[in-house]
C-alpha positions as CSV (number, residue, x, y, z in Angstrom):
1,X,2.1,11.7,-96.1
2,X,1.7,10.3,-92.5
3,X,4.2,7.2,-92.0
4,X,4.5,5.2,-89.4
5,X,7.6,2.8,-89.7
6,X,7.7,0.0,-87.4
7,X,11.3,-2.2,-87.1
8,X,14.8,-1.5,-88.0
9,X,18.0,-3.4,-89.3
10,X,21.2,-1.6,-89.6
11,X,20.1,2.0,-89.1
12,X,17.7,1.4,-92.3
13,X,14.6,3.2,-91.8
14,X,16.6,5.6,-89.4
15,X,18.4,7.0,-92.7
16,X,14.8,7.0,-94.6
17,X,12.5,8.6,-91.6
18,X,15.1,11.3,-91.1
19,X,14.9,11.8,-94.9
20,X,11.4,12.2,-95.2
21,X,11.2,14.1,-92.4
22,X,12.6,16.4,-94.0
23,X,11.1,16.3,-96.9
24,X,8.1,17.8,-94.8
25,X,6.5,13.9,-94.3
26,X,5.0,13.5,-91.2
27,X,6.6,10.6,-89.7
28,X,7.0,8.1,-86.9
29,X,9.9,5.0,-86.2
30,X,9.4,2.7,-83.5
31,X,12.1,0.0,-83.2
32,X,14.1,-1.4,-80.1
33,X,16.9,0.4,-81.7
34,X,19.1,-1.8,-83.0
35,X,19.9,-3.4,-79.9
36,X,23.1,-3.0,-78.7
37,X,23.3,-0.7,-82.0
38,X,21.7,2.4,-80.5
39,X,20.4,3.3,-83.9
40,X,17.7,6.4,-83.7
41,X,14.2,5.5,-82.7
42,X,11.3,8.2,-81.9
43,X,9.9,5.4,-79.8
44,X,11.6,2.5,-78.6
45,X,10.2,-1.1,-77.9
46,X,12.9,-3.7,-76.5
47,X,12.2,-7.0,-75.1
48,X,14.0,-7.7,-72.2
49,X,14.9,-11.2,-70.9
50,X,12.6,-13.2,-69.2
51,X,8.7,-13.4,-68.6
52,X,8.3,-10.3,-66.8
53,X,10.4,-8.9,-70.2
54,X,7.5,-10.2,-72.3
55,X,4.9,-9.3,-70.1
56,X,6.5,-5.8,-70.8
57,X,7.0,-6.0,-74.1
58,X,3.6,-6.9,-75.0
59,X,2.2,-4.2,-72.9
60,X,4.2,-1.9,-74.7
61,X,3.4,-2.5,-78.2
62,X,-0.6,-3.1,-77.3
63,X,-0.6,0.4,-75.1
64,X,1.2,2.1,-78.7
65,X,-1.0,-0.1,-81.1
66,X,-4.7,2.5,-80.4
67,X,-2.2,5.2,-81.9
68,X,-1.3,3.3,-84.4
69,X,-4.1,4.2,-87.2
70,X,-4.9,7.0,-89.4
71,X,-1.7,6.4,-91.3
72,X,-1.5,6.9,-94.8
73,X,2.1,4.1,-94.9
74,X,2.7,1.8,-92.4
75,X,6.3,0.3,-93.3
76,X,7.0,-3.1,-91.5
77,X,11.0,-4.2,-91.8
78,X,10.4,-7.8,-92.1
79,X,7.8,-10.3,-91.0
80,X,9.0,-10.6,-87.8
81,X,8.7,-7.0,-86.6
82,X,7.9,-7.4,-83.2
83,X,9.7,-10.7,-81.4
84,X,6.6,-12.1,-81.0
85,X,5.0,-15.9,-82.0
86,X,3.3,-15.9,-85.4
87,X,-0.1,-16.0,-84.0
88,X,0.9,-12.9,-82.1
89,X,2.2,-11.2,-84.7
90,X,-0.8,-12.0,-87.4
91,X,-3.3,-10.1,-84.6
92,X,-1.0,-7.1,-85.1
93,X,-0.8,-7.2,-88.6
94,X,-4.1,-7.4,-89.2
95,X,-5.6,-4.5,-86.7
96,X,-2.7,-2.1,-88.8
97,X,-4.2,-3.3,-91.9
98,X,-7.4,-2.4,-90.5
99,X,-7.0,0.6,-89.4
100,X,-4.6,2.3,-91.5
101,X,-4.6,3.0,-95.5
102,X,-1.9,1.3,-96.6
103,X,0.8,-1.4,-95.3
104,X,4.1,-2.6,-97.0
105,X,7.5,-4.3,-96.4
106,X,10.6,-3.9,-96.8
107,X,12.2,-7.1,-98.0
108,X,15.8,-8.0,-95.8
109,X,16.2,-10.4,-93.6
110,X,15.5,-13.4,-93.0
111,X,11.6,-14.5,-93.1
112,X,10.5,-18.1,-94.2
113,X,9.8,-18.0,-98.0
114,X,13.7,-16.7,-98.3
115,X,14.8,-19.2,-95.6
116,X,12.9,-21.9,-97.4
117,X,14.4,-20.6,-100.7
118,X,18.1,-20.8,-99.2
119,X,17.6,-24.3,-98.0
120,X,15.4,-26.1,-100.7
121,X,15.8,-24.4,-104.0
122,X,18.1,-23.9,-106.7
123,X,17.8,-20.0,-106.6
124,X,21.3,-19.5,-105.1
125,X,24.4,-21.3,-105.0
126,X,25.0,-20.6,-101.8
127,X,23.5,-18.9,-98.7
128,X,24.3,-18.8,-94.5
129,X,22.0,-22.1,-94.9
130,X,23.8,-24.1,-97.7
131,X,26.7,-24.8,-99.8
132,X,25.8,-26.6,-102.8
133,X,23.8,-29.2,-101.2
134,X,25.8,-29.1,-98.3
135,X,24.3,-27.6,-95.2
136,X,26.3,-25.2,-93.4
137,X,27.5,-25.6,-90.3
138,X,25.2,-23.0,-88.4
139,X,22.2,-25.2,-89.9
140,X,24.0,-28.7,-88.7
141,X,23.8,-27.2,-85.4
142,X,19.8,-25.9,-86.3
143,X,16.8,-28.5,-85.1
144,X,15.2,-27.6,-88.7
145,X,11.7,-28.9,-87.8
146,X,11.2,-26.6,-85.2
147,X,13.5,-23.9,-86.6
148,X,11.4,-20.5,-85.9
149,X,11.2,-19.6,-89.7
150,X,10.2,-23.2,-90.8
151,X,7.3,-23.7,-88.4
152,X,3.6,-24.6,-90.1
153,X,2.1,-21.3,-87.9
154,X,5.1,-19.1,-89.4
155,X,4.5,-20.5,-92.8
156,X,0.9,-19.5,-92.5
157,X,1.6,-16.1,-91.0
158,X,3.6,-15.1,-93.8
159,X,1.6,-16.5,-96.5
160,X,-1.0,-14.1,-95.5
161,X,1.2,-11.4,-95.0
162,X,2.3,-11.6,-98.1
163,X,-1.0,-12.0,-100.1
164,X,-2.6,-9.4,-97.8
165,X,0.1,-6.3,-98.3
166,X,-0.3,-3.4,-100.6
167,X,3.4,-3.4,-101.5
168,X,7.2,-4.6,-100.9
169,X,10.5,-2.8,-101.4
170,X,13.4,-5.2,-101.6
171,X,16.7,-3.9,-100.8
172,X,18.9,-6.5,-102.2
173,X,19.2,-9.0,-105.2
174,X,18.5,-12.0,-103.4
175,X,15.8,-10.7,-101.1
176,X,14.1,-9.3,-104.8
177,X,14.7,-12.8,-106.6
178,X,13.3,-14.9,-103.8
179,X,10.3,-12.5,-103.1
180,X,9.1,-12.3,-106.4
181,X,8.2,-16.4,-106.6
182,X,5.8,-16.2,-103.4
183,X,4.8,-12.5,-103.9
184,X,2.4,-10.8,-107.0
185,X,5.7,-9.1,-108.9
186,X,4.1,-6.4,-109.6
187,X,3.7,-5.1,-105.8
188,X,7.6,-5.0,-105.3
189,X,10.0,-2.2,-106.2
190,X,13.5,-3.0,-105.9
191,X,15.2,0.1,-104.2
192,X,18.8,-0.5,-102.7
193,X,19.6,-0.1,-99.4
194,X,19.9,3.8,-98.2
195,X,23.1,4.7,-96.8
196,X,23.3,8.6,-95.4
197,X,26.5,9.9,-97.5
198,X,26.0,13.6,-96.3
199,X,27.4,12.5,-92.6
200,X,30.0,9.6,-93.8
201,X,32.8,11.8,-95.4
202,X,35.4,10.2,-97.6
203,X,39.1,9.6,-96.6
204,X,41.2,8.5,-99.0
205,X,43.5,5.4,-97.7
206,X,46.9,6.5,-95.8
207,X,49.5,3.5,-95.5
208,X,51.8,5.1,-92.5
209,X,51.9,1.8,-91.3
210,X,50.9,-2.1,-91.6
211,X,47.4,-2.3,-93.4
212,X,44.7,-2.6,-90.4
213,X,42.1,-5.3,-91.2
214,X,38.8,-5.1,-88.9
215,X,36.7,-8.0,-88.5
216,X,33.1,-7.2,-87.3
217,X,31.2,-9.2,-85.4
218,X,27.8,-9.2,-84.9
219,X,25.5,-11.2,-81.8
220,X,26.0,-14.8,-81.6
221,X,26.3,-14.6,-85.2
222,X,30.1,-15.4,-85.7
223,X,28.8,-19.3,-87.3
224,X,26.2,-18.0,-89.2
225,X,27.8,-15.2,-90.9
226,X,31.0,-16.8,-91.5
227,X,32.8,-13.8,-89.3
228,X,34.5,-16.7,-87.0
229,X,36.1,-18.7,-90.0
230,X,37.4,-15.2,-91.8
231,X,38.8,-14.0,-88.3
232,X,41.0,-17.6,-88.9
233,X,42.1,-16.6,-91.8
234,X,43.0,-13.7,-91.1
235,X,45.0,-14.4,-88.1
236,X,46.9,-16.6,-90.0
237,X,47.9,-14.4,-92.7
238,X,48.8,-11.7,-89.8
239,X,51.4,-14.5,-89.0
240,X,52.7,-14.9,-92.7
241,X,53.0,-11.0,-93.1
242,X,54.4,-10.0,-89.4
243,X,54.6,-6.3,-89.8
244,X,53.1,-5.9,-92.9
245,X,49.2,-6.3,-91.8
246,X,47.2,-6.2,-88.3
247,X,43.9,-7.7,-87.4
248,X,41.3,-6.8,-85.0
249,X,38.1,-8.1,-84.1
250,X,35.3,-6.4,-82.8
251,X,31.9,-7.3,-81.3
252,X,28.5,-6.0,-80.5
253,X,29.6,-2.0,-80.5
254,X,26.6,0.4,-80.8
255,X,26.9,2.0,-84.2
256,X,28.6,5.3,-83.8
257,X,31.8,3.2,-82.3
258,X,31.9,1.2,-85.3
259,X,32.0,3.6,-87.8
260,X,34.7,5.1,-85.8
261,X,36.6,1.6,-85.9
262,X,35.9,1.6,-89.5
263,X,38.0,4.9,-89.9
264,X,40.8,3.8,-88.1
265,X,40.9,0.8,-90.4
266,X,41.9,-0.3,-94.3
267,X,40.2,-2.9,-94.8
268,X,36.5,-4.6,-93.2
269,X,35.6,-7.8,-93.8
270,X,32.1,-8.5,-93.3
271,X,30.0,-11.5,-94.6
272,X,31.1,-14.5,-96.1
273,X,27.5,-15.8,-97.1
274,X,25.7,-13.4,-98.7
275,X,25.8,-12.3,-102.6
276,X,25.2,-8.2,-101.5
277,X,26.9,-6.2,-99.4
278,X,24.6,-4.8,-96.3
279,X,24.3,-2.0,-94.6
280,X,27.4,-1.8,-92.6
281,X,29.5,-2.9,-95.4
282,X,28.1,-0.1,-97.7
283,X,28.8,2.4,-94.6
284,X,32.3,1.0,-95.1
285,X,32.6,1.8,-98.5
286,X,31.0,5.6,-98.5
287,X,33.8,5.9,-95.7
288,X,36.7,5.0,-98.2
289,X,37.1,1.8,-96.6
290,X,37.7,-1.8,-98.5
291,X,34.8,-3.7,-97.7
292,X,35.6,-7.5,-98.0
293,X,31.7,-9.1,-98.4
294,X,29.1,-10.3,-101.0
295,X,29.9,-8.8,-104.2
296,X,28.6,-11.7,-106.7
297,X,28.2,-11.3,-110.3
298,X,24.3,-11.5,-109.9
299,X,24.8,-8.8,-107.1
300,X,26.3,-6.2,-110.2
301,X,24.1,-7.8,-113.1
302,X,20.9,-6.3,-111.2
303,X,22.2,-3.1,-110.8
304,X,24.0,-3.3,-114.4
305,X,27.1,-2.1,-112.8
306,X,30.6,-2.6,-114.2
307,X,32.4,-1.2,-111.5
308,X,33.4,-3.8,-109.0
309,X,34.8,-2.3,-105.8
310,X,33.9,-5.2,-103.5
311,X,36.6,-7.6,-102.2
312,X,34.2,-11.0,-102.5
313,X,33.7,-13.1,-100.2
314,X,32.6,-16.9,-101.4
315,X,32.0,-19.8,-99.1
316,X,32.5,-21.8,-102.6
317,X,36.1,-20.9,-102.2
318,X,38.5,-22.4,-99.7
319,X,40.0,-20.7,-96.8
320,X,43.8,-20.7,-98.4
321,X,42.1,-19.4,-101.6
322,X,41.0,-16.6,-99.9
323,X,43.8,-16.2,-97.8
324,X,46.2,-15.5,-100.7
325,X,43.6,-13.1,-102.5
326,X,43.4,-11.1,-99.4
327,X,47.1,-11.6,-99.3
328,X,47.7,-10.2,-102.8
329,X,45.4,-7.1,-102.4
330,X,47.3,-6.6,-98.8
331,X,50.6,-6.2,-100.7
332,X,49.1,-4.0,-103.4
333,X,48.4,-0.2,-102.5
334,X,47.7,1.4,-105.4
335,X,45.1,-1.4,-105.9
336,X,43.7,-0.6,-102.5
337,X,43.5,3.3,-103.1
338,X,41.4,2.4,-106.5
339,X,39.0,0.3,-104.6
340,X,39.1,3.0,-101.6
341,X,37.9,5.7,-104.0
342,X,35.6,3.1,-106.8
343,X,33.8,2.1,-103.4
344,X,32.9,5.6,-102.4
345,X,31.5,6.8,-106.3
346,X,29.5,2.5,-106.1
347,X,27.2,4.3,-102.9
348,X,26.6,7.7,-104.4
349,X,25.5,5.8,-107.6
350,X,22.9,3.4,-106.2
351,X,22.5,3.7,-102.5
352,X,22.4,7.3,-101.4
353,X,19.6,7.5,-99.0
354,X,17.8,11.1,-101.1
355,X,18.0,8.3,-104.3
356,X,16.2,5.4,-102.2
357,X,13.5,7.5,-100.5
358,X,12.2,8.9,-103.6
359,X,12.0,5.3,-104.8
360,X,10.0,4.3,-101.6
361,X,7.9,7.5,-102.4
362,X,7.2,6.6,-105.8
363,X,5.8,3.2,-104.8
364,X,3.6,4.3,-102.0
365,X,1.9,7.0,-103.9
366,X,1.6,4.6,-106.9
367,X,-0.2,2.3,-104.9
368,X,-2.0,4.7,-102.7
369,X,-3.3,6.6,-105.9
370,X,-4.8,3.7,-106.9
371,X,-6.9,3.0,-104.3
């Protein structure tokens, strides 16, 4: 098939272009790279500041978009592909649906039916957006009524979007369970997230020393993904265990540098918010590594997995709650070196990249056949 992939989160459709690739697909990735990420691109597109930044941007993706036809798949990463207004971003959508045979989406990140979902329903119990029925504080700080996601043109943007596509893949639980109440259920296949396990080799934990915790932190996103607050705790219990455990903090490293800080560590605490673990936490665990993130019991009840080698992470809980459960697994090795090796076999059962691209295959020549 020719693909054309536009948009990337986390190295995503990196690991699944360079899998069908070489599978003998034809395909193309255009993305700005991950930003600061450096993730592989065969072209890249990324906005710089400021209106002659726009001007440039736009130029870009309209001198690209002529190209851009013929394709058999064109795979969008979210909504918001291109950071673009709505209006903007419908005129591209619709000249790809035009002129290609197919489009889908894959379902992660934020776009407004899951954003709406995380602030007005009862779907989760909690989310980056709300607590209960407490807002958090990254949306205190949020003018809601003018909040990008929120906005009437968004709303109408996406709407189409998603009445308009020939099919979704959602990579995690909660991007599946919201989708499927604004989205025909029967276009979306739930596939995982694809991690590359062929060049992230497995190191079993070695304690010559105090147990290294990394805290990653991504952006300006400290607030919203609850990195800030676990850094706090964490400092803290590096002063009730002097010698015993050692924290770190790192920010905005392009994604080669983090993986190598992920080696160097024990233990790599993610998200607080979020009932799945992502990309980078999965990379964490195929590396051996304890991975402290989402790891709710709806997360292993869609996957029907038993095997529980997350260290959760709950906004639900309070911070000396947390404190003492990271504080118990910190003085518990062999516990650690069971997680270390339960994390690895968790990513070779459900998220090795070969596994998710022949679920993305099956979907687009199931809908494609069709036609």
């Amino acid at each position: 098939m020719k693909i054309l992939m536009i948009g990337d989160y986390s190295n995503l459709h990196a690991y699944l272009a360079e899998e069908l690739k070489n599978r003998g697909h034809e395909v193309t990735l255009a993305s700005n790279r991950g930003g600061y990420m450096k993730t592989a691109s065969d072209i890249e597109l990324s906005r710089k500041p400021g209106i002659i930044g726009a001007f440039k941007y736009m130029y870009d993706i309209l001198s690209y978009l002529p190209s851009w036809t013929g394709y058999d798949v064109v795979q969008l990463i979210n909504p918001s592909t291109f950071f673009l207004k709505s209006n903007k971003l419908r005129i591209i959508y619709d000249i790809l649906k035009k002129n290609n045979k197919s489009v889908f989406l894959t379902l992660c990140g934020d776009d407004h039916f899951f954003v709406k979902d995380c602030l007005d329903s009862d779907l989760f119990r909690f989310s980056e957006y709300r607590i209960g029925l407490e807002k958090t504080e990254y949306v205190k700080n949020i003018q809601l009524d003018k909040f990008v996601y929120l906005t009437p043109e968004m709303a109408r943007y996406t709407s189409h979007l998603y009445d308009t596509l020939d099919g979704a893949m959602s990579t995690l639980p909660e991007y599946d369970m919201s989708a499927r109440r604004h989205m025909d259920p029967d276009k979306i296949l739930f596939t995982n997230l694809p991690i590359k396990l062929d060049s992230l080799k497995y190191e079993p934990l070695n304690f010559d020393g105090p147990v290294k915790i990394l805290v990653a932190m991504k952006g300006n996103k400290e607030i919203q993904k609850g990195t800030a607050k676990m850094l706090d705790i964490c400092k803290g219990l590096e002063k009730e265990l002097p010698g015993e455990c050692e924290v770190r903090a790192v920010k905005n490293l392009p994604l080669s540098d983090y993986l190598d800080e992920i080696r160097k560590s024990h233990i790599v605490i993610d998200q607080l918010y979020s009932y799945s673990p992502g990309m980078n936490a999965l990379q964490t665990m195929a590396l051996g590594r304890i991975t402290a993130s989402g790891g709710q019991h709806e997360f292993y009840e869609y996957l029907g997995e038993t095997n529980h080698p997350i260290f959760c992470l709950s906004p639900l809980e309070d911070d000396e709650t947390i404190k003492n459960r990271l504080k118990d697994l910190i003085l518990d090795k062999e516990r650690m070196k069971k997680m270390s090796e339960s994390g690895r076999k968790f990513v070779e059962n459900h998220n090795d990249v070969k596994m998710v691209t022949s679920l993305f295959e099956k979907h687009w020549s199931g809908v494609i056949n069709k036609m």
